[in-house]
C-alpha positions in Angstrom: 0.0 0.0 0.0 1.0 3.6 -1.0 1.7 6.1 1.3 -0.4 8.6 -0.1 -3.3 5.3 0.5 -2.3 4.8 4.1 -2.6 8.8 4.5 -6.1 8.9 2.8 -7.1 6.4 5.0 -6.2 7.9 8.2 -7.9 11.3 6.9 -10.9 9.2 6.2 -14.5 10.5 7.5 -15.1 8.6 10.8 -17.8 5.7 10.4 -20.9 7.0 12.2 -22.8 3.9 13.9 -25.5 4.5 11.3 -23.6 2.6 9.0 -23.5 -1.4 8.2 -20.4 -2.4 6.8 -20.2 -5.1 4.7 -18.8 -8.5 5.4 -15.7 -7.4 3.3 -15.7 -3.5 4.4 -15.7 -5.1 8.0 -12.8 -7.4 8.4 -10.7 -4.7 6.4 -11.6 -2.3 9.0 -11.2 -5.3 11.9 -7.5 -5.8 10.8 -7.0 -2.0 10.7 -8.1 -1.8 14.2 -5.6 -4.6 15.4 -2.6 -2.9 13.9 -3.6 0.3 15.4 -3.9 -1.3 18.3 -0.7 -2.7 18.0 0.7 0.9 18.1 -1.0 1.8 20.7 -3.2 4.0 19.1 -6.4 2.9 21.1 -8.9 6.0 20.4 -9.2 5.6 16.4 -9.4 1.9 16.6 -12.4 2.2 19.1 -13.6 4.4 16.5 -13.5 2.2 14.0 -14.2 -1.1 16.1 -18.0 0.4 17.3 -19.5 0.2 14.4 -18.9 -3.6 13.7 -20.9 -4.3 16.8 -23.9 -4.5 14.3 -21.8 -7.6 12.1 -23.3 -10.8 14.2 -20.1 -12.9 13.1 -17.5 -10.4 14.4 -19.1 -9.0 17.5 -17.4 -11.4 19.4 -13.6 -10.1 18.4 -14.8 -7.1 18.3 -15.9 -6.8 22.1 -12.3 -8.7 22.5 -10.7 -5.9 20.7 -12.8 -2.8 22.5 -11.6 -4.8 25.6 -8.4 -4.0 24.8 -8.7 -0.6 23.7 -10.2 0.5 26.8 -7.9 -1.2 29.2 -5.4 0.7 27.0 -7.1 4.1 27.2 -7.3 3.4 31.4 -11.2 2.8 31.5 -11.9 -0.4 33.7 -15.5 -0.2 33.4 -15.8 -0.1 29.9 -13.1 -2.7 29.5 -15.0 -5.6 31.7 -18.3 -4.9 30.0 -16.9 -5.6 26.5 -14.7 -8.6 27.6 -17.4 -10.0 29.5 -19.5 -9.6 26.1 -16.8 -11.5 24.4 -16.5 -14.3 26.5 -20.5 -14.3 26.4 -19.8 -14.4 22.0 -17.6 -17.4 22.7 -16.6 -19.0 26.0 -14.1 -21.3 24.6 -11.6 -19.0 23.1 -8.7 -18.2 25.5 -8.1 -14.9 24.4 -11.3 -13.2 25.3 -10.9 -15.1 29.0 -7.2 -13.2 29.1 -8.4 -9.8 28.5 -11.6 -11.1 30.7 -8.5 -11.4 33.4 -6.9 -8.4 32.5 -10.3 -6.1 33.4 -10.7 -7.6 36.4 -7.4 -6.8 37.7 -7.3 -3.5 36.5 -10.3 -3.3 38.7 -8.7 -4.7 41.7 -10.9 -7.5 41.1 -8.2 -9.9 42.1 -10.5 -13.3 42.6 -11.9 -12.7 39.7 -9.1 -12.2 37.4 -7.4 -15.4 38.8 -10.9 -17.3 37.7 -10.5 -16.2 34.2 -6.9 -16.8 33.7 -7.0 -20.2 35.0 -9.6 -20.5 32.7 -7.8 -19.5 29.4 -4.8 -21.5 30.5 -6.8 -24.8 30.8 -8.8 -23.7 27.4 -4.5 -23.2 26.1 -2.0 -25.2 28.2 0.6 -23.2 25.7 -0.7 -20.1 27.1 2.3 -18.5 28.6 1.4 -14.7 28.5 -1.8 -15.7 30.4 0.6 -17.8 33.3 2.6 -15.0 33.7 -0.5 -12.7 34.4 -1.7 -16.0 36.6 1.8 -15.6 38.7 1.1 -11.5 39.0 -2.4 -12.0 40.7 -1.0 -14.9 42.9 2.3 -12.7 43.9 -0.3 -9.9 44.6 -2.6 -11.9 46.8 0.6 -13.1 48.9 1.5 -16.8 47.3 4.9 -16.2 46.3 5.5 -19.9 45.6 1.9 -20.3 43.1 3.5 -17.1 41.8 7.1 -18.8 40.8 5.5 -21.8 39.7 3.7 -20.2 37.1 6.3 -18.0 35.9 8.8 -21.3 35.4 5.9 -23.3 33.6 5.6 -19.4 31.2 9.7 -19.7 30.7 9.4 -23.9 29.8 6.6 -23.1 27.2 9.2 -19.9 26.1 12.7 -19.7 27.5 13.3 -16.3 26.1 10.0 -14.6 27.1 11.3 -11.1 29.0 8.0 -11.0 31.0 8.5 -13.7 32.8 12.2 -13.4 33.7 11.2 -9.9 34.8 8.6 -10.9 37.3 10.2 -14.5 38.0 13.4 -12.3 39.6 11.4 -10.2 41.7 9.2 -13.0 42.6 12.2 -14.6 43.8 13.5 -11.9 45.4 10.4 -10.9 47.5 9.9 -14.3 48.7 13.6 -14.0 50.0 12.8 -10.6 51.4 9.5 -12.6 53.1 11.8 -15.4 54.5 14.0 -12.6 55.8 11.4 -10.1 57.6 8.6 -13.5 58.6 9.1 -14.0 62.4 9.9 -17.5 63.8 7.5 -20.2 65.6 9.7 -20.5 68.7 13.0 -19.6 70.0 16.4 -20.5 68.7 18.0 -23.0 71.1 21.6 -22.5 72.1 22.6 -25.7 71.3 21.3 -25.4 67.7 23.3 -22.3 66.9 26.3 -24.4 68.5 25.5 -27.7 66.3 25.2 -24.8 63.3 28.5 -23.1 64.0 30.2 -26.7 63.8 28.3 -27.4 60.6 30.3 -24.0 59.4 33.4 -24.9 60.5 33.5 -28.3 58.9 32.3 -26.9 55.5 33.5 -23.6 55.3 33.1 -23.1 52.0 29.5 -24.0 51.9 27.1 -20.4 51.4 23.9 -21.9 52.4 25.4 -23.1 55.6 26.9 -19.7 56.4 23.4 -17.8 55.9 21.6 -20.8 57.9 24.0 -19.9 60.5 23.5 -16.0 60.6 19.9 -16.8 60.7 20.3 -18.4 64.4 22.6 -16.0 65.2 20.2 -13.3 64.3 17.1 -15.5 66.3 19.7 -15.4 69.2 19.8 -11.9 69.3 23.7 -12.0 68.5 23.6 -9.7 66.0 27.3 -8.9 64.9 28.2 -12.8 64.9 25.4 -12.7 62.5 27.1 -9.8 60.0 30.3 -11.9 60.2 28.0 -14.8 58.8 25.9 -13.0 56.3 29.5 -11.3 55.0 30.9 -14.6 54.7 27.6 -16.3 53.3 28.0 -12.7 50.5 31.6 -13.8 49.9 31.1 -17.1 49.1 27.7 -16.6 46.7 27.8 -12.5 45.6 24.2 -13.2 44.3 22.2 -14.1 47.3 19.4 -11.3 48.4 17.6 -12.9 51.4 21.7 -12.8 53.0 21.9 -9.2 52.2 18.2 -8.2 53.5 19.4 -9.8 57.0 23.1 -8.3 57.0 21.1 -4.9 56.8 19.1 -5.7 59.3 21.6 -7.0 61.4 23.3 -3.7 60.8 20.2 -1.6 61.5 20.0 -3.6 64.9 23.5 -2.4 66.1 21.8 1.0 65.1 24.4 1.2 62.3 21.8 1.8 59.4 24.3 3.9 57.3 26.3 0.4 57.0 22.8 -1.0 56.2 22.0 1.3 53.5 25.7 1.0 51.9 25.6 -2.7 51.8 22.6 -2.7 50.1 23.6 -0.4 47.7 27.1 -2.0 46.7 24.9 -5.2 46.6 23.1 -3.9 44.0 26.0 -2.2 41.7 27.6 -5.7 41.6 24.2 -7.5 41.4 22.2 -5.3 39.3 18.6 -3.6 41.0 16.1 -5.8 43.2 12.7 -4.3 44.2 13.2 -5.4 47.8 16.2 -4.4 48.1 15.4 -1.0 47.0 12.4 -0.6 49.7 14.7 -1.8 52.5 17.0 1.0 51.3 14.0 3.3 50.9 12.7 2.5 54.4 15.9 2.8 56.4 16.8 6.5 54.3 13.1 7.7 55.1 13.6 6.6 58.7 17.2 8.2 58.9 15.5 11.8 57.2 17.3 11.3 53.9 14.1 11.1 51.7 15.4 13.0 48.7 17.5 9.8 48.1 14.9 7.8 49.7 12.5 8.7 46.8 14.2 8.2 43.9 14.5 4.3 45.3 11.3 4.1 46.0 10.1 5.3 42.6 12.7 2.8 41.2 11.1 0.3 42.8 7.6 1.0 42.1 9.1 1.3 38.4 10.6 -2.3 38.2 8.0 -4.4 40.5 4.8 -2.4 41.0 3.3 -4.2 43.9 1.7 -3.5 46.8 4.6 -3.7 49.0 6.5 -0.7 46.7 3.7 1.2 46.4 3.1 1.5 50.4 7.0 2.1 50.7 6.7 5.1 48.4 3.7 6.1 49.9 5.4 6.3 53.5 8.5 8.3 52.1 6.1 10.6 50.3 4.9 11.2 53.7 8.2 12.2 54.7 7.9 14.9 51.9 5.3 17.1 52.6 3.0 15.2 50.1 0.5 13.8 52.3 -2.6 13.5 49.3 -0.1 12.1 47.2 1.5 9.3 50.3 -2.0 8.2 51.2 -3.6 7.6 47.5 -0.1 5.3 47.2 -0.5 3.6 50.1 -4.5 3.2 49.3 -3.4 2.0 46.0 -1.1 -0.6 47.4 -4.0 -1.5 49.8 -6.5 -2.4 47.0 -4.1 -3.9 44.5 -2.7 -6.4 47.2 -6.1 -7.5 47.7 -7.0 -5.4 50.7 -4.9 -7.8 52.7 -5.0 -6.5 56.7 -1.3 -6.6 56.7 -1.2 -3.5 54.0 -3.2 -1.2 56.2 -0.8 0.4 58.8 0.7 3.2 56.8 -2.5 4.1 55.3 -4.3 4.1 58.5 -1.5 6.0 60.3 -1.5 8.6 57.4 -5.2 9.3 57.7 -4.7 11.4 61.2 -1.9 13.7 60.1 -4.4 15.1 56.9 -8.2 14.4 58.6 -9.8 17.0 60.4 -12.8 14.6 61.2 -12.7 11.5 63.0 -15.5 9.5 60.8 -13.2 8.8 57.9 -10.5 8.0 60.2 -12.7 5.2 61.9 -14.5 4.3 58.7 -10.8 3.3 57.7 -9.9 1.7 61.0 -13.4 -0.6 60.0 -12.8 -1.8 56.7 -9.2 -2.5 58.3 -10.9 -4.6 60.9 -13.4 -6.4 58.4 -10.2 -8.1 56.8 -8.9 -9.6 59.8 -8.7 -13.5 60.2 -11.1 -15.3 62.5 -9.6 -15.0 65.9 -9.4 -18.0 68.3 -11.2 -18.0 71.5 -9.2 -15.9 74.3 -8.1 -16.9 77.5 -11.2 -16.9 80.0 -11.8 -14.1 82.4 -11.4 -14.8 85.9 -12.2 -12.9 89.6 -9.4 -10.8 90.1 -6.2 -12.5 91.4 -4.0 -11.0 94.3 -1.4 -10.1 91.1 -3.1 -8.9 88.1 -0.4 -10.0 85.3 -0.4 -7.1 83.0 1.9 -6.9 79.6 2.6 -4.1 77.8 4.0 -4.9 74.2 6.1 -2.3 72.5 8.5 -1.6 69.9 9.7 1.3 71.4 11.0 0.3 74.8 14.7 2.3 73.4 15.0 6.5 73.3 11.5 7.2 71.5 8.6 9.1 72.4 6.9 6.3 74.1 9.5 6.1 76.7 9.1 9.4 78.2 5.7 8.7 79.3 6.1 4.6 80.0 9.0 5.3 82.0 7.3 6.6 85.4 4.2 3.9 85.1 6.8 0.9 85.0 8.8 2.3 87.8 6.1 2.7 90.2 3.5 0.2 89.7 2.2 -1.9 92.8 4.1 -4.8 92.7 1.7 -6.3 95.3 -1.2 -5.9 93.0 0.3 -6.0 89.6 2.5 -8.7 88.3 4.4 -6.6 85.3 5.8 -8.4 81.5 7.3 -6.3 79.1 7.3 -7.6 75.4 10.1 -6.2 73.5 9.2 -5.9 69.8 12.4 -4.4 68.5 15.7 -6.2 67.7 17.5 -2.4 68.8 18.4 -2.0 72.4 20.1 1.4 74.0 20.5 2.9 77.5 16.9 3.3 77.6 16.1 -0.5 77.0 19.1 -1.0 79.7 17.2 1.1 82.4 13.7 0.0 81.4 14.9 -3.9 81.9 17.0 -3.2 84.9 13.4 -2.0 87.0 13.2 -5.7 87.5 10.0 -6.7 85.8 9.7 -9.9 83.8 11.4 -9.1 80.5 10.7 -10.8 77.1 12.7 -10.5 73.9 9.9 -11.0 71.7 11.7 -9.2 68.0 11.1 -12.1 65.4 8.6 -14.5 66.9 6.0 -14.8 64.6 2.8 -13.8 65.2 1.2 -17.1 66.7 4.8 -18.1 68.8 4.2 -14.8 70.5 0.5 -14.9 71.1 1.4 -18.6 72.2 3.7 -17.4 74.8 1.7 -14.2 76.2 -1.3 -17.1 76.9 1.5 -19.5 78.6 2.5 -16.0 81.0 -0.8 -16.2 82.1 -1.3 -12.5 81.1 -4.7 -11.1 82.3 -4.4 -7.5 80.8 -2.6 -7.3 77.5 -1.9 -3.3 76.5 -0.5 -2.2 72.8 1.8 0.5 73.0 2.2 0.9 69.2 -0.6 0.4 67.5 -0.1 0.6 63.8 3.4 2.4 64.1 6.8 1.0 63.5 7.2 -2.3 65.4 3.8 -3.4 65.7 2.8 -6.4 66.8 -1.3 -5.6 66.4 -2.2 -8.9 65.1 -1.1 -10.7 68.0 -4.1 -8.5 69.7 -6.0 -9.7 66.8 -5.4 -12.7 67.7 -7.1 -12.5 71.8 -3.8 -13.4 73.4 -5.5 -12.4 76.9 -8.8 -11.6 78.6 -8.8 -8.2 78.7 -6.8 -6.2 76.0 -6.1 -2.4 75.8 -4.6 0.4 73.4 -3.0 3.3 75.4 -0.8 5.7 74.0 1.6 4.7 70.7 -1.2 5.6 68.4 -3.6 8.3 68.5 -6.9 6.7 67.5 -8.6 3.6 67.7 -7.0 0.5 66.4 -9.5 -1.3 64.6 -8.8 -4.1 66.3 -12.5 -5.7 67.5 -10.4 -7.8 69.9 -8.9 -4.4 71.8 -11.9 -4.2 74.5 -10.6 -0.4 75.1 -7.8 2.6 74.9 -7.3 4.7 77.5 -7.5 8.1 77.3 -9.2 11.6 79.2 -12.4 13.2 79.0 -10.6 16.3 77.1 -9.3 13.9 74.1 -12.6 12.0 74.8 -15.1 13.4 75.9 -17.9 11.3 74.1 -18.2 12.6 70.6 -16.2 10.2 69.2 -18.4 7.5 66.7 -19.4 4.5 68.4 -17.5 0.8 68.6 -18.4 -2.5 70.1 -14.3 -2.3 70.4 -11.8 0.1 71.4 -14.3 1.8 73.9 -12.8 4.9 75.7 -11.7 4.4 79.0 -11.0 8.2 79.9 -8.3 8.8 83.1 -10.1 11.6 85.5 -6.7 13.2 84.5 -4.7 14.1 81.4 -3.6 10.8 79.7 0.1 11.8 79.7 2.7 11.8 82.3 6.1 13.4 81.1 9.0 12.1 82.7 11.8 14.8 81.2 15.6 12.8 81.0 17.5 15.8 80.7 17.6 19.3 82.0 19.6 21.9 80.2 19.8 25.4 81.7 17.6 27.9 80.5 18.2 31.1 78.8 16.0 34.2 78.8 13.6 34.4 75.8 15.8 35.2 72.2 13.4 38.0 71.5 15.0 40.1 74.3 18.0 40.2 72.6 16.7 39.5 69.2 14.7 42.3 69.2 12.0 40.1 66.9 9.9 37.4 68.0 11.0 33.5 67.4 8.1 30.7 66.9 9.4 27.9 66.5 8.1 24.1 66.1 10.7 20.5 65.7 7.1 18.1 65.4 7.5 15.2 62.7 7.3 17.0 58.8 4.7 14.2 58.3 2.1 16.7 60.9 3.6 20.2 59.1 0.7 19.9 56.4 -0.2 22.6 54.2 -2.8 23.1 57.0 -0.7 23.4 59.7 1.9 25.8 57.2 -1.3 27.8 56.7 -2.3 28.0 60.1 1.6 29.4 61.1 1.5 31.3 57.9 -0.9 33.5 59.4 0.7 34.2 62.2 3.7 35.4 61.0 1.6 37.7 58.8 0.0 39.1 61.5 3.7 39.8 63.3 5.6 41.3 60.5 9.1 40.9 62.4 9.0 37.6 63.3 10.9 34.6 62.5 9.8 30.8 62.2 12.7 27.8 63.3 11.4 24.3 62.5 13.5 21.6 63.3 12.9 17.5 62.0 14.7 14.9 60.9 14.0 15.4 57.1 13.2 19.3 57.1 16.5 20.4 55.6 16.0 18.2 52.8 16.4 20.2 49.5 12.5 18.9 48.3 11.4 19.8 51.5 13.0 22.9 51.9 11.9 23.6 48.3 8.3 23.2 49.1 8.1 24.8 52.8 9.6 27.7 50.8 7.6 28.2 48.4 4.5 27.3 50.1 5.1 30.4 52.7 6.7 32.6 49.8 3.1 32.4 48.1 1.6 34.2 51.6 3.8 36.8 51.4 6.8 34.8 53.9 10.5 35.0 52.5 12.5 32.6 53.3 14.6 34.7 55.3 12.4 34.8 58.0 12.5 30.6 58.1 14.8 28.5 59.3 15.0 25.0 58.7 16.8 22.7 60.7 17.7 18.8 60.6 17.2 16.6 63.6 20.1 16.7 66.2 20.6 13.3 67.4 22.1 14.6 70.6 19.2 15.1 73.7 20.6 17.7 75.4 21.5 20.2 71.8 18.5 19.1 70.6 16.5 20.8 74.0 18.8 23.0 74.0 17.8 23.8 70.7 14.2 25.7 72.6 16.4 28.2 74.0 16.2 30.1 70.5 12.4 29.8 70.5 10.1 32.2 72.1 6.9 30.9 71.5 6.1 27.3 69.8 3.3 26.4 67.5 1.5 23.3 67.4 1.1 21.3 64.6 -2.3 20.6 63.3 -4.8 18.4 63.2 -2.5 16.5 63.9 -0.7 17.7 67.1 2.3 17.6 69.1 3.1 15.1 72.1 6.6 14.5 73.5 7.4 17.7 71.7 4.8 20.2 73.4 6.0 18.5 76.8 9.8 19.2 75.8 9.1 23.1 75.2 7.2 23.5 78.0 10.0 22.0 80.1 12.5 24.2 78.8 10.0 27.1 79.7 8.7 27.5 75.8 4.8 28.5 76.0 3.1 26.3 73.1 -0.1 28.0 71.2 -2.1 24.9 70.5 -5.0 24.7 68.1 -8.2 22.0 69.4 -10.1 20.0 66.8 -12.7 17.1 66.2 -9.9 13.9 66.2 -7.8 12.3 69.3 -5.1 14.0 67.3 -6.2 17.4 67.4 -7.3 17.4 71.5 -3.8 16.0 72.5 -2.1 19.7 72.7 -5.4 20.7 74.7 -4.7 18.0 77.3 -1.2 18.4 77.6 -2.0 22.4 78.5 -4.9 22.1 80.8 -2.7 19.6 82.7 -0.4 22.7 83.4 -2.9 25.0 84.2 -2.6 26.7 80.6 -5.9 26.3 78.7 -5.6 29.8 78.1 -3.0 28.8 75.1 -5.6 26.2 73.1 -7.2 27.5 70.0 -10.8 27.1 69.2 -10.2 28.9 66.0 -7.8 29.6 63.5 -7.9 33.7 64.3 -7.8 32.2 67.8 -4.7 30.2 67.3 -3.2 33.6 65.6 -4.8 36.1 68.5 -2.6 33.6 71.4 0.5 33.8 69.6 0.2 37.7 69.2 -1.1 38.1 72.8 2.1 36.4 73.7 4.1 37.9 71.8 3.3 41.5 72.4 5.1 40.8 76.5 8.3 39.6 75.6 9.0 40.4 79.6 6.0 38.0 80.5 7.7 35.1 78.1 10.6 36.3 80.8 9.2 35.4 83.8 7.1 32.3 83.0 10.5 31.0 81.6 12.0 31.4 84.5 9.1 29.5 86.5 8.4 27.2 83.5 10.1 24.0 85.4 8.8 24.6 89.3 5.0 25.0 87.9 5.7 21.5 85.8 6.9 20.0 88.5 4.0 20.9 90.4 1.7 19.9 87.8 -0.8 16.9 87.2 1.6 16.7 83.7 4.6 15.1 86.2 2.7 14.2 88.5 3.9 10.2 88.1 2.5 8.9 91.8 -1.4 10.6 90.7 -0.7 9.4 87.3 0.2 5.5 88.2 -3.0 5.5 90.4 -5.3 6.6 87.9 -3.7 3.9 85.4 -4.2 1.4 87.8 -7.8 2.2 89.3 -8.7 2.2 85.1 -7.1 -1.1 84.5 -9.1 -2.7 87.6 -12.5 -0.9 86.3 -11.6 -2.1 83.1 -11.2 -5.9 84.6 -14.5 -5.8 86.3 -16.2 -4.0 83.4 -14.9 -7.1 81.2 -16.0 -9.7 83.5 -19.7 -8.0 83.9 -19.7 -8.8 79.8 -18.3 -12.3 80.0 -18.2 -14.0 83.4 -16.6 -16.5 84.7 -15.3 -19.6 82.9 
């Protein structure tokens, strides 16, 4: 055909669906459609494909070929009604179930699509593009193995068929990554790391044996024996991911996650790129505040294996970089295209209370989180109260973290003749912290890489009575365990700032000013409200305070050092105004990713756009040193909060180094904590009601730099004689709520 012919067609009118081609006008315009198609130019081949809906003989292929033009042109919809009108035309032909497949996984429809691929490789045992798809909806609903056998059947039927390479590597490699992050059934015996070390000694040139080792090594908590064995295991066999996913998080668990993140990446120079490689580097930057370079791995990531595990790792360090609509629609997506799997929910759940101002969406999220849980088992039966109620409080963050501050006092001065105390220690890091927590004497459990059902098995063989989560859905969560009714009576308190969604969490406790009974109703996570603020601060360091900066600034200081994930566009907004309304003044923020160059970029340019230079910011990275980092508040006058989503250990540190903090109360736990916090000092004269009432604080406090003088200078004494240290009031309270909380659970199940 001429050019000038291939031209004139393209220029030709458009057929109207008034016409009726004939048979021969028909296929001609049925084999133009495929080879446009083949170009991916969807749009004129739908054009010309609609009107051959009226030739009975071709509608069949012709719904088969709309099917594909739609899922080309991104429209879901349209794509499953024409496939499902082709498979109607002709059940038997393999094709149509294919694209049949293909709409219902564009969909998210994940059951579905396996159904119809299953069905066009029985209909074409030779099928291999439709195994390969079989292996993609098999890796996405979590069987790794179904998903490798299918791509090795695709590569036997075609050795050289890219697809399946592709996705058989990072198959392979994620079911490495699984083996390397799954906790264990029960505890590594001593005499099994011994036998193991032999086995090492006698072959030592034998890889598998090395990373066998460095496995029990890592069970046994003996973490750098275990990078000597995952080096050597790396020496001997360059190529093995699942040894370099545990020597990184044998590194991490030193607290050397530089190392981690170098290992990984010289891994990959030699080896060439591997998705979860590239989210364990991801994860460990975002942690560490270096989410420029944390980005561009997660993106890679997402790029080479979109799955539902990349997408939620972008989605997290996107969260990290001030792009919180952006974070939570990845992390959503990861949710539905995994299947809605309960294990994908944490960072989307999480994410929902630093952008909602309302708490219905937040539970309505913490719901459908909640309705994909596994049948639990039956808990432990209730009994009368013993003399020793045996309480455990699981935790990741039993090492410097927020959590500590306010855990501290309560496991120092429970009643030992009343309470029987375990701590569960979900993290593989110890510091000084862990070291001071353990040395209080209670029973102590190293509980980092049990699975699931080992730990719930040994919380029931304690005995436990009272079971309380101190993370929630945060890093080092062991939530499923409370899924799972390890004890009578379980309860949320503090870690995470909303309700779980866990049905069996009985309830969270909390005060009558976070909770005050406007929160939508649960037959779970009821609140169990302290006659007191919720928090008690226990401060661990106490540099000397220096008069307020404006005094010899001559200008006015906020300041704020909350997590970037809370300094929304909101929040910006919020501080935005007040700066406009004080001319002079200055904003510090301090976090571990705020001096990022994206981040810097954006807070810039967001406050440039209300009229803020960026002279009058300055943005400061986390100092990993307690004492600079409080030492920091000396060069803050007045902080502001961070909303909705608001401050904790934060508010309490500037108020300890004598910094007033201008808090703004909303509808969510979130947005009450900053109100509870105040009041417990005597200073709900400083909580917002209002955004021109958040503004009208900050200048009212601003405008008597010598009144910022003098409470400074008292800041500490009226603390210390506040219900916000008050530890002995505090421990009561906790304890008086856990033994109403005993009896209230007993009244609703009795006796075994």
């Amino acid at each position: 055909m001429s050019k000038s012919s291939r031209s004139a067609r393209r220029n030709a009118a458009p057929v109207t669906m008034l016409e009726r081609p004939s048979p021969q006008t028909a296929l001609h315009r049925l084999l133009e459609a495929q080879r446009l198609l083949a170009v991916g130019r969807h749009a004129p081949a739908d054009a010309l494909l609609q009107p051959l809906l009226d030739v009975p003989p071709l509608r069949g292929e012709v719904h088969h070929l709309l099917a594909i033009a739609a899922l080309m042109g991104e429209r879901p919809a349209a794509a499953l009604q024409h496939a499902s009108a082709a498979v109607g035309e002709r059940p038997g032909d393999p094709r149509f179930q294919f694209a049949l497949g293909r709409a219902h996984k564009a969909r998210g429809e994940l059951g579905e699509a396996e159904t119809a691929y299953r069905r066009a490789v029985t209909l074409n045992p030779g099928y291999a593009e439709a195994m390969v798809s079989l292996g993609i909806v098999r890796k996405s609903l979590g069987d790794l193995d179904g998903a490798v056998e299918q791509y090795e059947l695709a590569l036997a039927l075609d050795p050289r068929m890219p697809s399946a390479h592709a996705n058989l590597a990072n198959a392979l490699a994620l079911r490495a990554e699984r083996r390397a992050r799954t906790g264990f059934d029960d505890e590594v015996d001593a005499e099994a790391v011994d036998a193991q070390g032999r086995a090492v000694t006698l072959a030592p040139d034998n890889a598998q044996l090395h990373r066998n080792y460095g496995v029990l090594l890592l069970r046994a908590r003996r973490h750098r024996e275990a990078i000597a064995a995952f080096n050597q295991t790396l020496t001997l066999d360059p190529a093995d991911v699942e040894a370099c996913l545990r020597l990184g998080d044998s590194l991490a668990a030193i607290g050397d996650a530089a190392l981690a993140c170098e290992a990984y990446r010289k891994w990959m120079d030699r080896s060439g790129p591997r998705a979860p490689l590239m989210r364990a580097l991801a994860a460990l930057l975002t942690r560490g505040g270096e989410v420029d370079e944390a980005l561009e791995w997660s993106e890679k990531a997402v790029a080479l294996d979109p799955d539902a595990s990349a997408l939620i790792t972008l989605g997290s360090t996107l969260m990290q970089s001030r792009r919180l609509e952006d974070a939570l629609a990845r992390c959503r997506q990861g949710v539905d295209l995994g299947g809605r799997q309960a294990d994908l929910y944490p960072a989307l759940l999480l994410g929902l209370s630093y952008l909602q101002e309302q708490p219905e969406p937040i539970f309505a999220a913490h719901r459908e989180f909640a309705a994909r849980l596994p049948a639990a088992p039956l808990r432990p039966a209730w009994r009368p109260r013993p003399p020793r109620l045996r309480v455990g409080y699981v935790s990741g963050d039993f090492v410097r973290h927020s959590v500590s501050y306010f855990i501290g006092g309560l496991l120092e001065r429970h009643d030992r003749d009343r309470f029987e105390v375990f701590c569960y220690h979900a993290n593989a890091r110890s510091d000084a912290v862990t070291e001071r927590l353990k040395a209080l004497g209670h029973h102590w459990i190293e509980c980092d890489g049990l699975s699931d059902e080992a730990l719930r098995r040994r919380i029931v063989a304690d005995g436990i009575d009272v079971l309380v989560d101190l993370s929630g859905h945060t890093a080092g969560s062991r939530v499923f365990v409370f899924a799972q009714g390890a004890a009578p009576l379980q309860i949320g308190y503090l870690g995470y700032p909303t309700v779980s969604g866990v049905p069996a969490i009985d309830y969270r406790i909390t005060d009558a000013v976070i909770d005050p009974g406007d929160q939508p109703p649960l037959a779970h996570d009821r609140p169990l409200a302290l006659p007191r603020t919720m928090f008690c601060y226990r401060p661990d360091d106490a540099p000397p305070l220096a008069p307020p900066p404006v005094l010899a600034n001559g200008h006015v200081t906020f300041g704020s050092f909350n997590n970037i994930a809370k300094v929304t566009d909101r929040t910006l907004a919020l501080w935005a105004a007040v700066l406009d309304a004080l001319p002079g003044s200055r904003l510090l923020l301090k976090s571990t990713s705020m001096a990022q160059a994206t981040n810097r970029a954006s807070i810039e340019r967001f406050m440039a756009e209300r009229g803020i230079a960026a002279d009058r910011l300055r943005l400061q990275p986390w100092q990993a040193d307690k004492h600079g980092h409080l030492g920091m508040y000396n060069d803050v006058d007045i902080a502001l909060d961070s909303y909705p989503y608001n401050g904790a250990t934060t508010t309490c540190e500037a108020l300890w180094m004598g910094v007033p903090v201008v808090s703004r109360r909303g509808a969510t736990h979130t947005s009450r904590m900053g109100a509870s916090l105040l009041g417990a000092i005597g200073r709900a004269a400083w909580v917002a009601e209002s955004d021109a009432d958040f503004v009208a604080i900050a200048a009212r406090l601003a405008a008597d730099p010598q009144g910022l003088a003098q409470a400074r200078a008292a800041s500490r004494e009226r603390l210390r004689a506040s219900e916000l240290l008050d530890e002995a009031g505090f421990v009561a309270a906790f304890e008086a709520a856990l033994d109403r909380a005993w009896a209230l659970r007993g009244a609703q199940t009795g006796p075994a």
